[in-house]
C-alpha positions in Angstrom: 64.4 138.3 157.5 68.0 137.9 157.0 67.9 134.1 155.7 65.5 135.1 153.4 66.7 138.0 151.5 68.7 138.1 148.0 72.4 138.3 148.8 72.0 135.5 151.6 70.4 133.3 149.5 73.1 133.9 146.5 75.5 133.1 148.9 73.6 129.8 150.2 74.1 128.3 146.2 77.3 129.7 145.9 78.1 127.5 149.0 76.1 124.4 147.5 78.4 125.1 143.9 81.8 124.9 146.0 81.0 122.7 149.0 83.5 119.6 147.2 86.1 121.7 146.0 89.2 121.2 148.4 90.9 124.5 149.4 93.7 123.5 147.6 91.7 123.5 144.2 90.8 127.1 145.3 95.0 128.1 146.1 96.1 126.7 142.5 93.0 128.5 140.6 95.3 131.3 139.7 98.9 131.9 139.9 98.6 135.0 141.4 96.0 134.2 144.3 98.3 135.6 146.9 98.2 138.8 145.6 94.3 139.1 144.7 93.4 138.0 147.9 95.3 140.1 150.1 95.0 143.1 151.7 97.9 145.9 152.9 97.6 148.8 154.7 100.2 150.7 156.7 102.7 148.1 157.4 99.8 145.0 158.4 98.6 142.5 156.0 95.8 140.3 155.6 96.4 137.4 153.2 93.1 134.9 152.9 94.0 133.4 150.2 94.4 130.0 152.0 90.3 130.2 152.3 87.1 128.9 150.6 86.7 132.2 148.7 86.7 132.9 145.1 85.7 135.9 143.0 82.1 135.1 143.0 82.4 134.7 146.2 84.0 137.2 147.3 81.4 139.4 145.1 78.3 138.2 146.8 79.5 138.5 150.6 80.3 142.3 149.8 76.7 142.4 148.3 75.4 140.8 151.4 77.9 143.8 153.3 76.2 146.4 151.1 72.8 145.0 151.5 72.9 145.2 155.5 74.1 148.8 155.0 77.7 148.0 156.4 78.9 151.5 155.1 75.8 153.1 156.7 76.3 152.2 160.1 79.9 152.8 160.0 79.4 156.5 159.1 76.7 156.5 161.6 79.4 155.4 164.4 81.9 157.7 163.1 79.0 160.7 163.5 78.1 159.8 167.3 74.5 158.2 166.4 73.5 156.6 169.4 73.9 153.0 167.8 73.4 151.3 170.8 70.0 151.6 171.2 69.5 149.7 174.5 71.4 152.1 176.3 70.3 154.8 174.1 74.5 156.0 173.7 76.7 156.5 170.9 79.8 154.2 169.9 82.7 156.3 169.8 85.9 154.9 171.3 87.1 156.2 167.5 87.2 159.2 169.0 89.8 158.6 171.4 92.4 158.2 168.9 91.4 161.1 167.1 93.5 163.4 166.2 93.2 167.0 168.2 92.3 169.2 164.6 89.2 166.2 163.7 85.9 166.4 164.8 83.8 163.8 166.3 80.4 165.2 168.0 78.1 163.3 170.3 74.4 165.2 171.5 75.7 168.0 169.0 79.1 168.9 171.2 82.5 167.9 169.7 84.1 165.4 172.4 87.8 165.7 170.7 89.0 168.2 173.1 87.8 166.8 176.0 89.7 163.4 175.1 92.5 165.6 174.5 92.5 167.3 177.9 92.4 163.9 179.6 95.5 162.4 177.5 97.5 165.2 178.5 96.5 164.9 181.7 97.4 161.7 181.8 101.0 162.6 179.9 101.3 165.2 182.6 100.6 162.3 185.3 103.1 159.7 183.3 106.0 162.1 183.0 105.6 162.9 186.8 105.8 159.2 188.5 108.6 158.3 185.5 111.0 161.6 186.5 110.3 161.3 190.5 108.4 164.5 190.6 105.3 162.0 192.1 106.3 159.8 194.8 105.1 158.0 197.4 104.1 158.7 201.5 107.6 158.5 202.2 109.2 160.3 199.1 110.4 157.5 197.2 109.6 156.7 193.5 107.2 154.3 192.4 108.3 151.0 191.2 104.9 149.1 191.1 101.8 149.6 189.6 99.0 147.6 190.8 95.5 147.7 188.0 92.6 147.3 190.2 89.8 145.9 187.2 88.0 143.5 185.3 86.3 142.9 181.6 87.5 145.6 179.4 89.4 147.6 182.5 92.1 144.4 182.9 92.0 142.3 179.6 92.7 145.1 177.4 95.5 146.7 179.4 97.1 144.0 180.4 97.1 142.4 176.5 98.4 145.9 175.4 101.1 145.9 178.7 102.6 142.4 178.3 102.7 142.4 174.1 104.9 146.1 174.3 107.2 144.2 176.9 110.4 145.9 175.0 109.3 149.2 175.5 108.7 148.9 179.2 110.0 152.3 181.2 112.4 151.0 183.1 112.2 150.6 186.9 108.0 150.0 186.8 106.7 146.7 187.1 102.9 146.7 186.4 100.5 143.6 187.5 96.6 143.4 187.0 94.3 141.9 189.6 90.9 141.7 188.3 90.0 137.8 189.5 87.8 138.5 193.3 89.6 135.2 194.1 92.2 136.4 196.5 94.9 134.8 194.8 95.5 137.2 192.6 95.8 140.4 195.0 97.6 138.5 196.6 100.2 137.7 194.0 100.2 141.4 193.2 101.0 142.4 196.6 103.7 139.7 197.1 106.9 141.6 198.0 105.4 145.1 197.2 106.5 148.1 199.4 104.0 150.4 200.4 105.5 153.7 200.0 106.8 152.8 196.2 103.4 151.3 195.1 100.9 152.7 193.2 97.5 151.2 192.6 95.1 152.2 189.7 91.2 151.3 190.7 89.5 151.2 187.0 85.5 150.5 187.1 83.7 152.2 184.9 80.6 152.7 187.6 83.1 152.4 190.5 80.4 149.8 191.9 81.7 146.6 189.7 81.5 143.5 192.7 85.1 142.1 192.3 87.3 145.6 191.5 85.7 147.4 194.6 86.2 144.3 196.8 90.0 143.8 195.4 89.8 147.9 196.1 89.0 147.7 199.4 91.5 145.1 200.2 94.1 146.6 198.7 93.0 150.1 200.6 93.7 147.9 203.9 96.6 146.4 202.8 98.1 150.0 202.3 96.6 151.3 205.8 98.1 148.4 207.6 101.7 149.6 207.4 103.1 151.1 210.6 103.1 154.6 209.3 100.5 155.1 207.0 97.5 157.2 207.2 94.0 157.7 205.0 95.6 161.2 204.2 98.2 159.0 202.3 95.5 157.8 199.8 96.2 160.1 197.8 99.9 159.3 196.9 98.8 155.9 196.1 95.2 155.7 194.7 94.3 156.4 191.2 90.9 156.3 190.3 89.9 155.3 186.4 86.0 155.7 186.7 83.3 158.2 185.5 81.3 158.4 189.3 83.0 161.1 191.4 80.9 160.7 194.2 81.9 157.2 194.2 85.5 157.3 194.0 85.6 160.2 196.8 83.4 158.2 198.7 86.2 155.6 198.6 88.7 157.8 199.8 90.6 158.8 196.8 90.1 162.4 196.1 88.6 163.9 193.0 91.7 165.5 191.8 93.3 162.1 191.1 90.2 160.6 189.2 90.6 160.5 185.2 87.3 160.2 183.8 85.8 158.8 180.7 82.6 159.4 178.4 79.9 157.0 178.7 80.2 156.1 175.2 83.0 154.3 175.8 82.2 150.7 176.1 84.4 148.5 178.4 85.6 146.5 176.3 86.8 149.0 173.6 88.3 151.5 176.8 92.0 150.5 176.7 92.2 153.7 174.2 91.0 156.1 177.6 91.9 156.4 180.9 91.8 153.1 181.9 94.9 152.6 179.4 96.8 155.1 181.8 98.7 151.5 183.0 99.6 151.2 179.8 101.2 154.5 179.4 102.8 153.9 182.7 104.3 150.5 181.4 105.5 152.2 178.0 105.7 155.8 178.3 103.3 158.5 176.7 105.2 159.2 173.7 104.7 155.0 172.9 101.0 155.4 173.9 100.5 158.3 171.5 102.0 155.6 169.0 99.6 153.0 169.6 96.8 155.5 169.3 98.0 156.5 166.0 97.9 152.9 165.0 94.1 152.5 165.6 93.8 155.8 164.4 95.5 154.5 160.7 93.3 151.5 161.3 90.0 153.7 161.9 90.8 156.0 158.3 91.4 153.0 156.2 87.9 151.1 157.4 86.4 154.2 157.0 87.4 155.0 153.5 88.8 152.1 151.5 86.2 150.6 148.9 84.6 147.5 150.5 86.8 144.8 148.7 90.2 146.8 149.3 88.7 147.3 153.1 90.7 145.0 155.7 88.4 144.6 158.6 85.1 144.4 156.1 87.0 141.5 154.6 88.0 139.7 157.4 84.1 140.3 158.8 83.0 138.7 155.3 85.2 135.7 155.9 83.9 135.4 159.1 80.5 135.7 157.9 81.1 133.0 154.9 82.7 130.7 157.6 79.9 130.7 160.7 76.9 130.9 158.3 77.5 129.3 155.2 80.4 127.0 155.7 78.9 126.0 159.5 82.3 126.2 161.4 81.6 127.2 164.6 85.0 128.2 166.2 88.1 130.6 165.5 91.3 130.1 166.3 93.4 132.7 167.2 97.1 131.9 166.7 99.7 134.7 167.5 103.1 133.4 166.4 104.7 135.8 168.9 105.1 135.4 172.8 104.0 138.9 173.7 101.1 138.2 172.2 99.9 135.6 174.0 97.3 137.6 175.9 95.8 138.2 172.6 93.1 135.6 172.1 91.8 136.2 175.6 91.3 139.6 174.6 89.5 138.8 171.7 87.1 136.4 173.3 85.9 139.4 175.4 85.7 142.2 172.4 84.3 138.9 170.2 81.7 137.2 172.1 81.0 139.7 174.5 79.7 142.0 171.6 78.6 139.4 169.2 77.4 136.0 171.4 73.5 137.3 170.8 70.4 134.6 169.6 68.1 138.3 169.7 68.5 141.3 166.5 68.5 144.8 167.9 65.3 145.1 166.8 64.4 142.1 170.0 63.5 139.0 167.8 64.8 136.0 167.9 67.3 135.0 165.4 68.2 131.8 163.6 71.4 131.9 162.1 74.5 131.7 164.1 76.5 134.8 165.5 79.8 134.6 167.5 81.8 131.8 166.7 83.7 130.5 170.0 87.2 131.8 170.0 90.4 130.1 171.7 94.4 130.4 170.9 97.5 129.8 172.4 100.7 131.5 171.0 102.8 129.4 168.4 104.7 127.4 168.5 103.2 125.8 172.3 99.9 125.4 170.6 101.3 123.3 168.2 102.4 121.0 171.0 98.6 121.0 172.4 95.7 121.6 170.1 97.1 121.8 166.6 96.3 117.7 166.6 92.7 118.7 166.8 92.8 121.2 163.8 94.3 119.2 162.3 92.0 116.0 161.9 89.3 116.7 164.1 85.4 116.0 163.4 85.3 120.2 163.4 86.7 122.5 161.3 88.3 125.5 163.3 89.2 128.5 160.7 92.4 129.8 161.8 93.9 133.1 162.2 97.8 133.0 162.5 99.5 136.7 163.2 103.2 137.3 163.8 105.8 140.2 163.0 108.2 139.8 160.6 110.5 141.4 162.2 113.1 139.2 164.2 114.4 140.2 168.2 117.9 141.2 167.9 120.3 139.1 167.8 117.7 136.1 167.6 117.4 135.8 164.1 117.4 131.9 164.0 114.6 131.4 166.5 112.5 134.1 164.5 113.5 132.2 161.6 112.2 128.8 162.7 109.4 130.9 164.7 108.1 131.9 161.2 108.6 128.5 159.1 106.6 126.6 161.9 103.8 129.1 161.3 103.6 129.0 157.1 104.3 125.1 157.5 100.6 124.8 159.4 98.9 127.2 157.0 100.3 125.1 154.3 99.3 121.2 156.5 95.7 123.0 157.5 95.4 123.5 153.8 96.3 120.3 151.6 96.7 117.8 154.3 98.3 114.5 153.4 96.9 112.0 151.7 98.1 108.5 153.4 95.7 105.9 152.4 98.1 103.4 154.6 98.1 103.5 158.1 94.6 105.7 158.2 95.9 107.2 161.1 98.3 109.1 158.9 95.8 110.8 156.5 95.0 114.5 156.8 92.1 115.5 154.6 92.9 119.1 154.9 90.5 121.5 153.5 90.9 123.8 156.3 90.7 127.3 155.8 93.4 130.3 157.4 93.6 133.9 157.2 97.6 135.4 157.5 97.9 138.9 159.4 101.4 139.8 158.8 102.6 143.4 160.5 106.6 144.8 159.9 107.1 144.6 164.0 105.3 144.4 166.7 105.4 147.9 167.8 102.8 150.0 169.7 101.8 151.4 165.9 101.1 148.1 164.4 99.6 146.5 167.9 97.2 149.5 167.8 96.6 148.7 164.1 95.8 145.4 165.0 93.7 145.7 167.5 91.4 148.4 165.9 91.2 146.0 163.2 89.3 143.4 165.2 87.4 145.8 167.0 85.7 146.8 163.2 86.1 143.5 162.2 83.2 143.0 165.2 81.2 146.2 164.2 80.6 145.0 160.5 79.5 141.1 161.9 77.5 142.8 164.0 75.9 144.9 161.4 75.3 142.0 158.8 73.9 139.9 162.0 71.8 142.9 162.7 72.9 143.0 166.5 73.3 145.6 168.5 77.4 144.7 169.6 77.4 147.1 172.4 75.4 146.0 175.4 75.9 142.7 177.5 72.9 141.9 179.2 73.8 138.3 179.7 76.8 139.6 181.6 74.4 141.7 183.8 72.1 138.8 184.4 74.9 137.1 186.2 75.7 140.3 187.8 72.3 140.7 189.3 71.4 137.1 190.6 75.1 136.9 192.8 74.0 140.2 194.2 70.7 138.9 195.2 72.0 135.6 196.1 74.4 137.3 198.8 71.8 139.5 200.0 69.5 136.6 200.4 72.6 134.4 202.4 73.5 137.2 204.0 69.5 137.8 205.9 69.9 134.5 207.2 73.9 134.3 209.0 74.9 136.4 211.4 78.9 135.3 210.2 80.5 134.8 206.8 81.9 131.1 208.7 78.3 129.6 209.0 77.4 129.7 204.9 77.5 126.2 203.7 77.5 125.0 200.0 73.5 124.5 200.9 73.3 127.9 201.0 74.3 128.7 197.4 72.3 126.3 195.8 
């Protein structure tokens, strides 16, 4: 068992040695702590030098990494082993940001040039509804872009679509509906034209519950203008799925369905077709860029030396603080305002793949997995939770992240932007020590990591992003999970299924169900 073995329980006295020592005793140990606890690659930068980690430390959680054959695994994800072994299929969304002279091979067949084919395809695509050559029933360009999904085909996107705000093609507005409440097709649809509007229907099966029945609204919406005909479909519906019987079953012909490979999980699928409103939003020659940003991200994890090796260190401070340390939360701060989609995307590709109590090999486990992750860009969350990680009864480890570059000609606010952001690293850390009123005194002691990037452009967002997603993969490793499946999600899936079937055997009209009949 994990709990019991040598490099866990070396890191269990290790803890019981430091447990007393503030953070701030750890920051002054050594003049240059900045430096020997940071990581660069590429532009990004993890500093976690503002943690409980020392060199021991630091030592024995890369033991514990080499012990649970971290470097294994990853070179068996890299090769296409089927790694997620409850679905018997491989984990290679590294392979859609491959490069088209690399090789990546799943069931013995290199997969490269098939992702290739579908990214030109989709350039092909991009280039034709940005120039005017694709254009709607009536001939007119389109101006609005409507993504049909939910999970990893909206949270993704839509992250990716409002952080690259600056490098939005101009005269394409893009929304996301992925809630079944009809609110939110409805927002989407306010004050859209028909003939200049473009919808992209991304479900994986093309059965998911609330993106078919957003689908089918939005197929009626279109039908119900004055001139419009089925035939018209296909101007306006793009399919992002891998079941062609489905989609043409829908009414969208095959010809305007982009497929992807089944080892692409949802939540790591931004990189594939269902990024193709991303590359709508930003252009294909900025979606190449953030592909070569995950790419960057994917060489370095797999090749630097464990300690040197970003997201195996920010795994291991993970590790250190759920396990050892017993915080069970992370904070995810992005001192930008196009990042403030960020932390909801990481609570998907975080405790979707990780929120497990069962080991891939189907026993139960004991030690605790995913922490619960929240955020709110700076400086707003300052202004609303801060006071809570601050001097609350928990400890919430923090990751702040923010550009260093400023917006043009708003070099003050970008100024300020950053000082509010070092000033709470520095408050988290040493706290203030106000004996008089007690309502003043901060004990501190609580821990941060820094991710610093140049700018926030589509390279260092896909840098970023690829980071978290290994940061996941090696948690998930040491926790001996398999980080790939979700059959909690599926459980909820299957009993609202039921549940309507069941309501549905007893009313002959959707106006008779009472509340009585859902409980």
């Amino acid at each position: 068992m994990l709990t019991d073995s040598p490099a866990w329980k070396n890191l269990e006295t290790l803890y019981q040695d430091t447990k007393h020592t503030h953070l701030s005793d750890f920051y002054t140990m050594a003049d240059d702590r900045n430096a020997d606890f940071s990581i660069t690659h590429d532009g990004l930068t993890l500093n976690y030098a503002k943690t409980h980690i020392d060199h021991a430390i630091r030592n024995a959680l890369i033991d514990l990494a080499t012990q649970q054959g971290v470097e294994d695994w990853r070179d068996k994800m890299f090769a296409g082993d089927k790694i997620n072994n409850t679905e018997d299929r491989a984990v290679l969304h590294v392979a859609l940001r491959a490069q088209n002279d690399e090789t990546y091979t799943v069931n013995g067949r290199n997969v490269v040039p098939d992702v290739h084919d579908t990214l030109d395809r989709m350039e092909r695509f991009v280039n034709a509804v940005h120039n005017g050559d694709w254009t709607g029933y009536r001939g007119k360009k389109i101006k609005r872009v409507i993504n049909v999904g939910i999970g990893g085909s909206d949270l993704g996107p839509a992250m990716v679509t409002q952080a690259l705000q600056p490098y939005h093609h101009e005269g394409i507005e893009t929304y996301f509906v992925s809630n079944i409440d009809a609110a939110d097709l409805t927002a989407a649809l306010h004050g859209a034209d028909a003939d200049t509007t473009l919808f992209l229907i991304a479900s994986k099966t093309f059965t998911t519950q609330e993106t078919m029945e957003n689908a089918r609204s939005a197929k009626q919406w279109f039908l119900s203008q004055e001139d419009a005909t089925a035939d018209d479909i296909s101007k306006h519906f793009i399919a992002l799925s891998t079941n062609e019987d489905a989609v043409t079953a829908f009414g969208i012909p095959a010809d305007n369905m982009f497929p992807f490979a089944d080892w692409v999980g949802g939540r790591f699928s931004l990189w594939s077709s269902i990024g193709l409103s991303i590359a709508l939003s930003i252009g294909f020659k900025n979606f190449r860029a953030l592909l070569g940003g995950a790419h960057s991200m994917d060489h370095h994890f797999k090749s630097a030396p464990l300690q040197d090796n970003m997201p195996v260190m920010l795994a291991l401070i993970g590790v250190w603080h759920r396990n050892f340390r017993n915080y069970g939360s992370l904070a995810i701060l992005p001192y930008s305002q196009y990042l403030k989609r960020f932390p909801a995307f990481l609570q998907q590709l975080d405790m979707e793949s990780n929120g497990k109590s069962v080991n891939r090999d189907e026993q139960k486990i004991t030690y605790g997995t995913s922490p619960v992750l929240f955020g709110e860009p700076g400086t707003n969350g300052q202004h609303a939770f801060y006071q809570m990680l601050h001097q609350g009864t928990d400890i919430v480890p923090c990751d702040f992240i923010a550009a260093l570059s400023p917006i043009p000609h708003y070099e003050d606010h970008h100024h300020k932007l950053l000082a509010n952001m070092f000033a709470q690293t520095t408050a988290l850390m040493d706290g203030r020590q106000t004996p008089d009123p007690p309502c003043r005194h901060f004990d501190g002691n609580r821990p941060s990591n820094l991710l610093l990037c140049d700018a926030l452009s589509p390279h260092h967002l896909g840098m970023l992003i690829a980071l978290y997603e290994h940061k996941i993969f090696v948690q998930g490793i040491i926790w001996e999970l398999n980080s790939f499946d979700q059959w909690g999600v599926e459980l909820g899936k299957s009993l609202t299924k039921s549940l309507l079937e069941k309501i549905a055997l007893g009313k002959k009209s959707k106006h008779d169900i009472s509340v009585e009949d859902y409980l």
